[in-house]
DRENPA-3360 file (N, C-alpha, C; in nm, 2 decimals, always signed):
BEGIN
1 = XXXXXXXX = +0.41/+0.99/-1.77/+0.46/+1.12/-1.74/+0.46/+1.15/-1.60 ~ +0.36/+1.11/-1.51/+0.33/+1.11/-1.36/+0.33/+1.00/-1.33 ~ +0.48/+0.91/-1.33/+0.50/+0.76/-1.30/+0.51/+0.80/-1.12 ~ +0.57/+0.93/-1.10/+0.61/+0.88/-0.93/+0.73/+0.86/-0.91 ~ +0.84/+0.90/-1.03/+0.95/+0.80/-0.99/+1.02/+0.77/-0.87 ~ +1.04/+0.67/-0.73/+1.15/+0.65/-0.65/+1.11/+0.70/-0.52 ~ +0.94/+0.68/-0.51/+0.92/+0.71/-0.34/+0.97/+0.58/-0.24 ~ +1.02/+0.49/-0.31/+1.09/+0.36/-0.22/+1.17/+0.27/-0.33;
9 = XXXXXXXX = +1.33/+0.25/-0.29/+1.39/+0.13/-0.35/+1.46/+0.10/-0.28 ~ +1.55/-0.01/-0.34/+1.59/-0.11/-0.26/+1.72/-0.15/-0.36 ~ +1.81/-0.18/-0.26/+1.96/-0.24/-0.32/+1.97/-0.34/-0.36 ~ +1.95/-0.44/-0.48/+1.95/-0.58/-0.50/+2.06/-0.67/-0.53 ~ +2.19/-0.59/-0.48/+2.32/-0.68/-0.53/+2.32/-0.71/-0.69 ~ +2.37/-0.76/-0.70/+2.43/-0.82/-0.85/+2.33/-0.92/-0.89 ~ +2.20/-0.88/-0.92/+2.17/-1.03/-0.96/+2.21/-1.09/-1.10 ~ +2.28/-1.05/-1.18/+2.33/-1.13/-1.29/+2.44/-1.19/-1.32;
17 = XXXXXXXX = +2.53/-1.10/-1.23/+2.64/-1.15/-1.19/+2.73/-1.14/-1.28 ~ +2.69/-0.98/-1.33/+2.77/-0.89/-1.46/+2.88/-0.78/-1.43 ~ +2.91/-0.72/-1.26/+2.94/-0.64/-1.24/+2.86/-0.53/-1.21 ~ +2.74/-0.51/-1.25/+2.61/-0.43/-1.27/+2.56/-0.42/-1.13 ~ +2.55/-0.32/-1.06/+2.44/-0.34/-0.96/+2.30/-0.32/-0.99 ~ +2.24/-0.36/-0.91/+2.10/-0.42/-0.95/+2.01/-0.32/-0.86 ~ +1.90/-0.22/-0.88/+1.82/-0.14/-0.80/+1.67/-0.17/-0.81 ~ +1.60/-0.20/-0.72/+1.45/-0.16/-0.71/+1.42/-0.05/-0.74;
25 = XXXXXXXX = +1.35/-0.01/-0.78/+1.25/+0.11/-0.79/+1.12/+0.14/-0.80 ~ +1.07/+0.21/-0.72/+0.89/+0.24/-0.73/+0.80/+0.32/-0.84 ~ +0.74/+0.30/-0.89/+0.69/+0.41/-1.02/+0.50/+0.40/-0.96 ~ +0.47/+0.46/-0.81/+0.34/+0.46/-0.82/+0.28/+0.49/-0.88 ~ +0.31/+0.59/-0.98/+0.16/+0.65/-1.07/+0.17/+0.57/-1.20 ~ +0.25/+0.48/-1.20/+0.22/+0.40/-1.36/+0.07/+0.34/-1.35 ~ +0.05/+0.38/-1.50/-0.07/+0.33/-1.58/-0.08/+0.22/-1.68 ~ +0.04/+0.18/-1.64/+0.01/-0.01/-1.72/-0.06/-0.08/-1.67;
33 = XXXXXXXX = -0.18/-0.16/-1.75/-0.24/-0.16/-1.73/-0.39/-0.14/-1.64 ~ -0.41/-0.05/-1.60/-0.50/+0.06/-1.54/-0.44/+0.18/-1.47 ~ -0.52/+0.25/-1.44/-0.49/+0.39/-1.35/-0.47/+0.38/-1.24 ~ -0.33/+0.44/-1.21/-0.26/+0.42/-1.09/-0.22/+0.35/-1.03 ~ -0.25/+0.19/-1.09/-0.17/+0.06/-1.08/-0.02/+0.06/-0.98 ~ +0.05/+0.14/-1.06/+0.18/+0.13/-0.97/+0.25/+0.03/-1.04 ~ +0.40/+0.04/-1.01/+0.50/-0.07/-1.10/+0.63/-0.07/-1.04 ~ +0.69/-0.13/-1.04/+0.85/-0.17/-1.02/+0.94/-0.17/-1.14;
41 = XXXXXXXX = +1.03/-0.06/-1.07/+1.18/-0.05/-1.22/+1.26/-0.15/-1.19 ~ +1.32/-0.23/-1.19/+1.45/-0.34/-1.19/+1.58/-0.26/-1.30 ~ +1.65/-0.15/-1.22/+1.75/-0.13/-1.33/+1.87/-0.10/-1.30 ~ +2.00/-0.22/-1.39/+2.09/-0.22/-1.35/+2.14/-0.17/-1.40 ~ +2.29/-0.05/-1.28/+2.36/+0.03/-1.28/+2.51/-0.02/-1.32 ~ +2.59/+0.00/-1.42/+2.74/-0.03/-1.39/+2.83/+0.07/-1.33 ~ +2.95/+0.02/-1.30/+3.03/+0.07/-1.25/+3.06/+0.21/-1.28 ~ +3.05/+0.30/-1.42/+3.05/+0.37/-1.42/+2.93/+0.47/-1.44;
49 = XXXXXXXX = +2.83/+0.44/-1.35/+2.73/+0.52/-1.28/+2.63/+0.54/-1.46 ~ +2.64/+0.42/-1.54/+2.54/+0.39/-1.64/+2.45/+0.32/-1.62 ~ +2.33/+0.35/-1.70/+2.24/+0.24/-1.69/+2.26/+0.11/-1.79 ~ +2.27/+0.02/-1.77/+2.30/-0.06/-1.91/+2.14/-0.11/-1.95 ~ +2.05/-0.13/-1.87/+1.92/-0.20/-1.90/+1.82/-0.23/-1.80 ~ +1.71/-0.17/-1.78/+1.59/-0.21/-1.73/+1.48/-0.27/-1.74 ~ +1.38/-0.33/-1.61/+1.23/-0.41/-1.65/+1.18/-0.35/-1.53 ~ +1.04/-0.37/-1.65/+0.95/-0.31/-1.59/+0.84/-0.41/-1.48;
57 = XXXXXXXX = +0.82/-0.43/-1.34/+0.73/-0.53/-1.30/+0.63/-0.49/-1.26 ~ +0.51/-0.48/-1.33/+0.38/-0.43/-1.34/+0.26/-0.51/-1.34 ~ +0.15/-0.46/-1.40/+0.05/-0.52/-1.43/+0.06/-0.66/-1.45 ~ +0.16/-0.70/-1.60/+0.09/-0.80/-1.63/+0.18/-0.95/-1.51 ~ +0.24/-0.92/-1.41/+0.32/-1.03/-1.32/+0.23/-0.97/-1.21 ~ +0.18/-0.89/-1.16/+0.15/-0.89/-1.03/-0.05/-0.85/-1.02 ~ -0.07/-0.93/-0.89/-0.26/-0.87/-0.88/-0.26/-0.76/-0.85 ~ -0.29/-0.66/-0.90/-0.33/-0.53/-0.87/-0.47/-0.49/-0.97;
65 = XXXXXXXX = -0.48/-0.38/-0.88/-0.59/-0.30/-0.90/-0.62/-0.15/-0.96 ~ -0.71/-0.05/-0.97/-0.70/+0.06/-1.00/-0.65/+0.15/-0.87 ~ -0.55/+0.21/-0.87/-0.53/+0.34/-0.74/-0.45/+0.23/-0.66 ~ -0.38/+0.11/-0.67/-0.30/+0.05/-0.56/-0.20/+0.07/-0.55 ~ -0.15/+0.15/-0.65/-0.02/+0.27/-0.66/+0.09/+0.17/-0.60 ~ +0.13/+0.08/-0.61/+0.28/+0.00/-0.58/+0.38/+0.06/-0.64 ~ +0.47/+0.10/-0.57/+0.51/+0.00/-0.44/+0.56/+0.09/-0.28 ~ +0.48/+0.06/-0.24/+0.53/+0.18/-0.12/+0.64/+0.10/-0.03;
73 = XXXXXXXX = +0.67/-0.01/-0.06/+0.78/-0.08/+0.00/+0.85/-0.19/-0.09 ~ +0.99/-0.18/-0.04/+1.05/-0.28/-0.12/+1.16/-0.34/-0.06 ~ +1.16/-0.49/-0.06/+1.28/-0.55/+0.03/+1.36/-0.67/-0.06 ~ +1.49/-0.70/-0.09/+1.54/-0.81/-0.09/+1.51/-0.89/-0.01 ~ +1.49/-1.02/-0.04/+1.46/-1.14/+0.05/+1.56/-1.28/-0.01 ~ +1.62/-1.26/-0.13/+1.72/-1.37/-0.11/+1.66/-1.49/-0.17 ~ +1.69/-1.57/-0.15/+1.66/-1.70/-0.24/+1.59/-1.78/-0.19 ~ +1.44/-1.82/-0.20/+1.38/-1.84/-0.09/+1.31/-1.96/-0.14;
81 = XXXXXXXX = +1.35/-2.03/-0.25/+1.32/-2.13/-0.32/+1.45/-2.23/-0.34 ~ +1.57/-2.19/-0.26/+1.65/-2.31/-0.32/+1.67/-2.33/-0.40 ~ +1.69/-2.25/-0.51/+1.72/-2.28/-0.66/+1.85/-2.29/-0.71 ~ +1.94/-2.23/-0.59/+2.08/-2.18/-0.65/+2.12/-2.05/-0.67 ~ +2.01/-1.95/-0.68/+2.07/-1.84/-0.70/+1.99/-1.84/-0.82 ~ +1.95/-1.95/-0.85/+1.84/-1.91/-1.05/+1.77/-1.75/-1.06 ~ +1.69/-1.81/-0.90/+1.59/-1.69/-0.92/+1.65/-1.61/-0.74 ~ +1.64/-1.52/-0.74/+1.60/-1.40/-0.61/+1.49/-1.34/-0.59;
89 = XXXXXXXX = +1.44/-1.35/-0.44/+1.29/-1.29/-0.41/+1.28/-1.16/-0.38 ~ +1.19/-1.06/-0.40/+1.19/-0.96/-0.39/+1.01/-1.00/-0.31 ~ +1.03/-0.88/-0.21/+0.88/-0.81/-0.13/+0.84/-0.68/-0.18 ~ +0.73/-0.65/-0.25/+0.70/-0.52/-0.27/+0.55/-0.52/-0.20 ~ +0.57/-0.41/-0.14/+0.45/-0.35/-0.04/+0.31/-0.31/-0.18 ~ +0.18/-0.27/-0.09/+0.08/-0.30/-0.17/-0.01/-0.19/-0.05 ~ -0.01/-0.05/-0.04/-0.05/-0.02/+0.04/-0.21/+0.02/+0.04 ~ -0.22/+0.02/-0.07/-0.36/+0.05/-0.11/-0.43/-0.10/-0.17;
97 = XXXXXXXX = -0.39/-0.20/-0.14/-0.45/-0.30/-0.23/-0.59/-0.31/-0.14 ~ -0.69/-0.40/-0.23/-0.82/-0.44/-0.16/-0.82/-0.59/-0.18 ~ -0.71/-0.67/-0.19/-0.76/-0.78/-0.22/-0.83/-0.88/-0.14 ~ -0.81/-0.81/+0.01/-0.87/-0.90/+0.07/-0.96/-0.84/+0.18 ~ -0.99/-0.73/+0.19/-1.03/-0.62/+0.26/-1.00/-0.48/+0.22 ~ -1.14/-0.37/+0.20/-1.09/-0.22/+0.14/-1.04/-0.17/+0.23 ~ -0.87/-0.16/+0.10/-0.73/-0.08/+0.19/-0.69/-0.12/+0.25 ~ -0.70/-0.30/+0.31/-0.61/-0.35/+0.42/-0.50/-0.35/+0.37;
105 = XXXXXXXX = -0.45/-0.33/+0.24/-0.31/-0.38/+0.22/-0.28/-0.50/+0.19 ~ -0.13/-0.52/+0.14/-0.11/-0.66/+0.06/+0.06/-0.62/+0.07 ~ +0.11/-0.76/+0.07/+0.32/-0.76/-0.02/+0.27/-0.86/-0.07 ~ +0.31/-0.87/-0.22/+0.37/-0.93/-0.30/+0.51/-0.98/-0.32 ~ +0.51/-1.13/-0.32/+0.63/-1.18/-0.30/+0.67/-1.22/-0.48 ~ +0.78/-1.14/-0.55/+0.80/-1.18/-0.62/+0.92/-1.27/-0.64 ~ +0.98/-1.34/-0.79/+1.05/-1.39/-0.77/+1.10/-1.33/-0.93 ~ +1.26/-1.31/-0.92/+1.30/-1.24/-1.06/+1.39/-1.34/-1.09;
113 = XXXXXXXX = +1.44/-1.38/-1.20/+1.54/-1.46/-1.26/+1.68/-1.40/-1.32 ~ +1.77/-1.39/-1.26/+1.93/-1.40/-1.25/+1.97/-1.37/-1.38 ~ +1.93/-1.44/-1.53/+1.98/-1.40/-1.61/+1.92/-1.32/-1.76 ~ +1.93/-1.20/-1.65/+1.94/-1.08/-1.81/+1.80/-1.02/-1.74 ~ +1.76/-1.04/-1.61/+1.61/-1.04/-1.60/+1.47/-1.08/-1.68 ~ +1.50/-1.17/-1.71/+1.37/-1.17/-1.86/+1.28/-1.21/-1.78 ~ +1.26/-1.27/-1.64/+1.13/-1.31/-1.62/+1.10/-1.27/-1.45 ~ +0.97/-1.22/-1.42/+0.97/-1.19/-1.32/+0.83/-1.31/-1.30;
121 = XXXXXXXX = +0.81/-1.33/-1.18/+0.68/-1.44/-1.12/+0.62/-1.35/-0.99 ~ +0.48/-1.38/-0.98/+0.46/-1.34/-0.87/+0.48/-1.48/-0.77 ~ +0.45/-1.50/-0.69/+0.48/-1.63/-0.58/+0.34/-1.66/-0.45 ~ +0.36/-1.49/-0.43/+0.28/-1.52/-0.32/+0.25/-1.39/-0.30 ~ +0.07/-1.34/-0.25/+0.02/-1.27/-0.21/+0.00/-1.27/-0.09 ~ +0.04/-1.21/+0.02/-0.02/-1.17/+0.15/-0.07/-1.05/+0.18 ~ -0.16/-1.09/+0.28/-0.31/-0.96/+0.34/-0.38/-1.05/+0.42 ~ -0.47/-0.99/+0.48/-0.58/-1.02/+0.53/-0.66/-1.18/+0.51;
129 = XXXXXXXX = -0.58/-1.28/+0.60/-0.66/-1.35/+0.59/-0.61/-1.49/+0.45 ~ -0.49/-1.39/+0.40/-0.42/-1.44/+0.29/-0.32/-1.48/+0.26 ~ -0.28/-1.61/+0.26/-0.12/-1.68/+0.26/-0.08/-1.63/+0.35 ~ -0.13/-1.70/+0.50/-0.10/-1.65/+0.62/-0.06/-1.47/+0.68 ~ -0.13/-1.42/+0.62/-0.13/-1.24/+0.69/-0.26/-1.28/+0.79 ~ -0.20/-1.20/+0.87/-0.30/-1.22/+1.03/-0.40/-1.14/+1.03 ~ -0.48/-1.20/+1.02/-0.66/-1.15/+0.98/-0.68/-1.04/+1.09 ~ -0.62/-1.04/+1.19/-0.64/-0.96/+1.32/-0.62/-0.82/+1.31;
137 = XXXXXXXX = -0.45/-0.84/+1.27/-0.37/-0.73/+1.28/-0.41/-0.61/+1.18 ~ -0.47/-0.75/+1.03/-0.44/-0.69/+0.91/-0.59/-0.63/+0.85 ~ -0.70/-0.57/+0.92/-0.82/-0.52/+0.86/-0.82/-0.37/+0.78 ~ -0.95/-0.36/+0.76/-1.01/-0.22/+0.68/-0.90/-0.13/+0.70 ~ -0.81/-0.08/+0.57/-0.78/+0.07/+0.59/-0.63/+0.02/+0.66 ~ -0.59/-0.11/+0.69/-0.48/-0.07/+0.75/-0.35/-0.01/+0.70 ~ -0.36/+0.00/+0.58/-0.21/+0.02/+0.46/-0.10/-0.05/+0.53 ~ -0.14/-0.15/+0.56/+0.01/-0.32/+0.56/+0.05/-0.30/+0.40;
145 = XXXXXXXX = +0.21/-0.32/+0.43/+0.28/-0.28/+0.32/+0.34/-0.17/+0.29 ~ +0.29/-0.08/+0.40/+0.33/+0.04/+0.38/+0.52/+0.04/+0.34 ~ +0.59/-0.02/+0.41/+0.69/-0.02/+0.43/+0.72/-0.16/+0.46 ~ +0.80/-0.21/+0.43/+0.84/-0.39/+0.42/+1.02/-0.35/+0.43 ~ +1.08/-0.51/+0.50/+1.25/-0.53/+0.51/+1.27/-0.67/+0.55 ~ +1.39/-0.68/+0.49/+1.41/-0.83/+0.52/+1.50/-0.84/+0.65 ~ +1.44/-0.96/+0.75/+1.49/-0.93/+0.89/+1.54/-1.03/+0.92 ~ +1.63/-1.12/+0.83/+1.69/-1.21/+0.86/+1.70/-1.30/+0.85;
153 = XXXXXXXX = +1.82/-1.42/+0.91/+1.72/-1.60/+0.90/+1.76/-1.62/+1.07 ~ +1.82/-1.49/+1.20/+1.78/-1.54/+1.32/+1.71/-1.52/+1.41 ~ +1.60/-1.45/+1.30/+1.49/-1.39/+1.40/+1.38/-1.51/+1.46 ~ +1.39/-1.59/+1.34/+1.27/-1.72/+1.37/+1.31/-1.81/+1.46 ~ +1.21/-1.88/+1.57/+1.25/-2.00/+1.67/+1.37/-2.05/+1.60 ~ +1.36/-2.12/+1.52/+1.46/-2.17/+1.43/+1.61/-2.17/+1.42 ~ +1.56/-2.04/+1.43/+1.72/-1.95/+1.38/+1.77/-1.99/+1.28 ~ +1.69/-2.05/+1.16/+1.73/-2.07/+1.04/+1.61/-2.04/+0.92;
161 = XXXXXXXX = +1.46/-2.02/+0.99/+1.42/-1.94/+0.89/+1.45/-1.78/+0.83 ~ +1.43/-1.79/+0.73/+1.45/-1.57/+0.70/+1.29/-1.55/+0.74 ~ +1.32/-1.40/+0.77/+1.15/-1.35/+0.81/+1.19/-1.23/+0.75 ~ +1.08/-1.16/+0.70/+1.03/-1.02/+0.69/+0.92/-0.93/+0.78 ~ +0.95/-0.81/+0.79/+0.90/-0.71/+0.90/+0.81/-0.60/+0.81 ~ +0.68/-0.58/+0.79/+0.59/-0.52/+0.71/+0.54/-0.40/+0.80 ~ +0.54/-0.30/+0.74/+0.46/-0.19/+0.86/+0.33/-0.15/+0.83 ~ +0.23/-0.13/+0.89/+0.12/-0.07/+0.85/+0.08/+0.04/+0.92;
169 = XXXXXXXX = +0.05/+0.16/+0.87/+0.03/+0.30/+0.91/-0.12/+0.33/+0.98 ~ -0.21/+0.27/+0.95/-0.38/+0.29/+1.02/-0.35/+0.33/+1.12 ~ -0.43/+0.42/+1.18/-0.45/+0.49/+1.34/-0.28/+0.46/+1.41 ~ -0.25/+0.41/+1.58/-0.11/+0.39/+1.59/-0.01/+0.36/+1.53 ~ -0.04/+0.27/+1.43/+0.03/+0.21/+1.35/+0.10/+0.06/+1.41 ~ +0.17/+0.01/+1.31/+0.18/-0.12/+1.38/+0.25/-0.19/+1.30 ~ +0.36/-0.32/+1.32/+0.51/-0.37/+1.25/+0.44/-0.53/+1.29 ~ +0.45/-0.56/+1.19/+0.42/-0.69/+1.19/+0.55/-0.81/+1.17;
177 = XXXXXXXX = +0.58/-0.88/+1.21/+0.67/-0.99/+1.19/+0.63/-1.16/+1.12 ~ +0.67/-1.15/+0.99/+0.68/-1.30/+0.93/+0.76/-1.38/+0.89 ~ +0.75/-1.52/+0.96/+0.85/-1.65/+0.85/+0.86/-1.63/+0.75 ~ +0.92/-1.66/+0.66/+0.92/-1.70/+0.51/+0.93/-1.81/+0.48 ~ +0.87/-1.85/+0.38/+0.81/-2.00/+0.39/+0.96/-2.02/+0.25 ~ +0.94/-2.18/+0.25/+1.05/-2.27/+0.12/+0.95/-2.19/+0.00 ~ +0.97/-2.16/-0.07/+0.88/-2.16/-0.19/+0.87/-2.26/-0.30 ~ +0.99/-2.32/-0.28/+1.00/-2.46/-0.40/+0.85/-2.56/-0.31;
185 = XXXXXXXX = +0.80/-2.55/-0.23/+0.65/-2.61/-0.22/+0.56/-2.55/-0.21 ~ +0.50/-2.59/-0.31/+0.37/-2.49/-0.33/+0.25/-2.49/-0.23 ~ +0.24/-2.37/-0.28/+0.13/-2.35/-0.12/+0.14/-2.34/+0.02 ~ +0.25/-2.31/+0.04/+0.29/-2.30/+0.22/+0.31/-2.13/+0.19 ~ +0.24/-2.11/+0.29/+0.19/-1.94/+0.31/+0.34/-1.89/+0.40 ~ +0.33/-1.77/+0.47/+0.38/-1.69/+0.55/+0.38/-1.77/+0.66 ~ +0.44/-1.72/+0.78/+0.38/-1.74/+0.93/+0.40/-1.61/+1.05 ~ +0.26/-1.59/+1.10/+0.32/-1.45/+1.18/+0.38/-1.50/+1.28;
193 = XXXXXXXX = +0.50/-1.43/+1.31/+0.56/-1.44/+1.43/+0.51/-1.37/+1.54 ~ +0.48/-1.21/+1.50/+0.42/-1.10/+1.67/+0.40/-1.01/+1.54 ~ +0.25/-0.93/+1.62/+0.21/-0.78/+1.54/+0.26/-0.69/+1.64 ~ +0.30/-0.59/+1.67/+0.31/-0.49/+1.77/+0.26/-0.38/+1.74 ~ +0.16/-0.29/+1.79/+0.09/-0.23/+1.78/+0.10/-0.07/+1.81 ~ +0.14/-0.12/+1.97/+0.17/+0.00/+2.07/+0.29/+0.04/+2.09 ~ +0.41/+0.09/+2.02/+0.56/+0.14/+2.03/+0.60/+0.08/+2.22 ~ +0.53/+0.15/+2.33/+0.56/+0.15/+2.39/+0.50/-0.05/+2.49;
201 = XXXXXXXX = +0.62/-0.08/+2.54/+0.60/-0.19/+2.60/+0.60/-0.30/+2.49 ~ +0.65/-0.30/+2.33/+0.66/-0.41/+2.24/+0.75/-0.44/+2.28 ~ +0.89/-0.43/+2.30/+1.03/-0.48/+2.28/+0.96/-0.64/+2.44 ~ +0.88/-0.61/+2.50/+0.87/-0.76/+2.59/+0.79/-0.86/+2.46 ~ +0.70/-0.79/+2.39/+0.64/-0.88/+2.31/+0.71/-0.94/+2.18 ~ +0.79/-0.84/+2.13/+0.88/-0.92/+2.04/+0.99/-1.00/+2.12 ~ +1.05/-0.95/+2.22/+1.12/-1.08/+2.30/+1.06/-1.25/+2.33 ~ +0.92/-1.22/+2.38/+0.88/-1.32/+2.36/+0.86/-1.42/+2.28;
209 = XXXXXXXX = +0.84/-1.33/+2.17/+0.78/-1.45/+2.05/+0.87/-1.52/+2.00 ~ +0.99/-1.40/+1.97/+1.13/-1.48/+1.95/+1.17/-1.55/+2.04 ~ +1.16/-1.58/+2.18/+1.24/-1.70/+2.22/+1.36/-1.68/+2.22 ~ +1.41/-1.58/+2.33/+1.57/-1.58/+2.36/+1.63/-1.50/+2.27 ~ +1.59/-1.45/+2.12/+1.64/-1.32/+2.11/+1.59/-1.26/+2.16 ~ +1.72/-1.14/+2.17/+1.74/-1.02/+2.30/+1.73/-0.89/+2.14 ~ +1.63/-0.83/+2.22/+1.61/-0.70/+2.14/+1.58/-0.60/+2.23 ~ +1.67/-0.49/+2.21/+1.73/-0.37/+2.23/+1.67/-0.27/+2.19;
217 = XXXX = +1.66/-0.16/+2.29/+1.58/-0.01/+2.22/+1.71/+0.04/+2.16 ~ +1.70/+0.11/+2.08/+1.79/+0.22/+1.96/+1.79/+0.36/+2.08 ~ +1.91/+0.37/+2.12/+1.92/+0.51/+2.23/+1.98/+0.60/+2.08 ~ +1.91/+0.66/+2.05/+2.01/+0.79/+1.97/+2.09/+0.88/+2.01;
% end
């Protein structure tokens, strides 16, 4: 009855490839299994503004805790396993998690399956210290996860990895920048690219790390 519905979602295209668009949605006060756990709606919309069918991604697919109230962020990330399109990855923020430090925060990398949604996976947990989250950036209290987006595939040296951009709210606050790793091999974590901390004087520090991308302040 006090799920929270829709303090953060996210556009997910077609993943079925029914006509249906496809939406993220947040339910922090779900109580499957425990109190205040938090949960993700997966529900797709047709064309004429119906719902045809939802899932629920909760407790029993993702590590969570009591009070970690997920999801305070939520990002498409695309196919990050090479599968074809079988499965699409989804980031959901973890702002209250402890898994690796109380309250540092966590995203959960999950991975959903294309037809009919029947199966969701978790993949990969990052935080503190954890499948590459930067032990530095990422301590006590920092609520990493607050807010998560997918930033691309030419943000990295590369210019062919995708990376995600994680925000965490503690004291100044502070935007973290990660690779995404292949997921079809198991066990290759994140990679940080730059934490920025201080609003003022980052755009030299994210220039740098990128390597010749040119990033621009937003004049409103």
């Amino acid at each position: 009855a006090n799920d929270g519905f829709g303090p953060s979602a996210a556009y997910l295209g077609d993943l079925e490839n029914d006509g249906a668009t496809d939406l993220a949605i947040s339910l922090p006060g779900s109580d499957i299994g425990g109190t205040d756990r938090g949960a993700v709606l997966i529900m797709s919309v047709t064309t004429t503004g119906t719902v045809s069918h939802t899932q629920t991604v909760g407790n029993s697919v993702l590590t969570l805790g009591n009070g970690d109230a997920i999801a305070s962020g939520i990002a498409w990330l695309g196919d990050l396993d090479g599968d074809g399109g079988a499965t699409q990855e989804i980031a959901i923020g973890n702002w209250n998690s402890d898994i690796s430090i109380f309250n540092a925060g966590a995203v959960h990398i999950v991975s959903l399956t294309t037809d009919g949604l029947a199966t969701a996976t978790e993949r990969l947990v990052v935080s503190a210290g954890l499948n590459g989250g930067d032990a530095t950036a990422i301590v006590a209290s920092s609520v990493f996860g607050r807010s998560v987006a997918w930033f691309g595939n030419s943000i990295a040296k590369d210019g062919v990895t995708p990376s995600m951009v994680v925000g965490a709210t503690a004291g100044a606050g502070s935007v973290q920048i990660y690779s995404l790793p292949d997921l079809a091999v198991v066990g290759v974590p994140v990679a940080a690219i730059v934490a920025v901390a201080d609003p003022v004087g980052s755009l030299g520090a994210i220039s740098s790390a990128m390597e010749g991308v040119h990033v621009y302040p937003v004049v409103p």
